[in-house]
C-alpha positions in Angstrom: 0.0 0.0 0.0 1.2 3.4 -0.6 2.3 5.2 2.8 2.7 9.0 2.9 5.5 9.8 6.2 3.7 12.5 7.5 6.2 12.9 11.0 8.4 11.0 12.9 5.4 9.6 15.1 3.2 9.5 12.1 2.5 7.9 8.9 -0.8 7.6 6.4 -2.1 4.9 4.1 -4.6 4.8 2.1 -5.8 1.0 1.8 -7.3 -0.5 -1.4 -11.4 0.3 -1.2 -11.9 -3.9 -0.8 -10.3 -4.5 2.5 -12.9 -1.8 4.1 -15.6 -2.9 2.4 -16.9 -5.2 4.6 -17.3 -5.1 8.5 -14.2 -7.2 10.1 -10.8 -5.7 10.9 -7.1 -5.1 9.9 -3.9 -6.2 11.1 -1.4 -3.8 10.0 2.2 -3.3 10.7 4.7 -1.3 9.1 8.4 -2.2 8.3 11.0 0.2 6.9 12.8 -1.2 4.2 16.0 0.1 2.0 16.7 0.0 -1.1 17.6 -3.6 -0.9 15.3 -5.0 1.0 16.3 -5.5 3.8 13.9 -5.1 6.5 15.3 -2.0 8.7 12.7 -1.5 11.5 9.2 -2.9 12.3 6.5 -2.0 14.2 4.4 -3.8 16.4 1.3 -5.5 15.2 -2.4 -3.3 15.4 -5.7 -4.7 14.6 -7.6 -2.0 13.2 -11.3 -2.7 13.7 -13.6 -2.1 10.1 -17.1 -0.8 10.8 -20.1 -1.1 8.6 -20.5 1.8 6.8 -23.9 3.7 7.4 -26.5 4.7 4.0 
């Protein structure tokens, strides 16, 4: 997914419209990775919780 670093406490993504279209959740974590590939830094593991959206 494209990430946008918006500070060094914060970074955005915006997630492909099929994984929120249904109620359920995420597991997200983020990894920093160079040029090669190799894995620099992860984060912990978040469930993000998906609601239903309202009509």
């Amino acid at each position: 997914m494209e990430t946008t670093w918006q500070s060094e406490q914060s970074l955005s993504v915006t997630s492909p419209k099929e994984l929120t279209a249904k109620p359920g959740s995420l597991e997200v974590q983020v990894k920093v990775i160079d040029s090669q590939n190799h894995v620099l830094g992860m984060s912990r593991t978040v469930t993000v919780p998906i609601a239903e959206k309202s009509k």
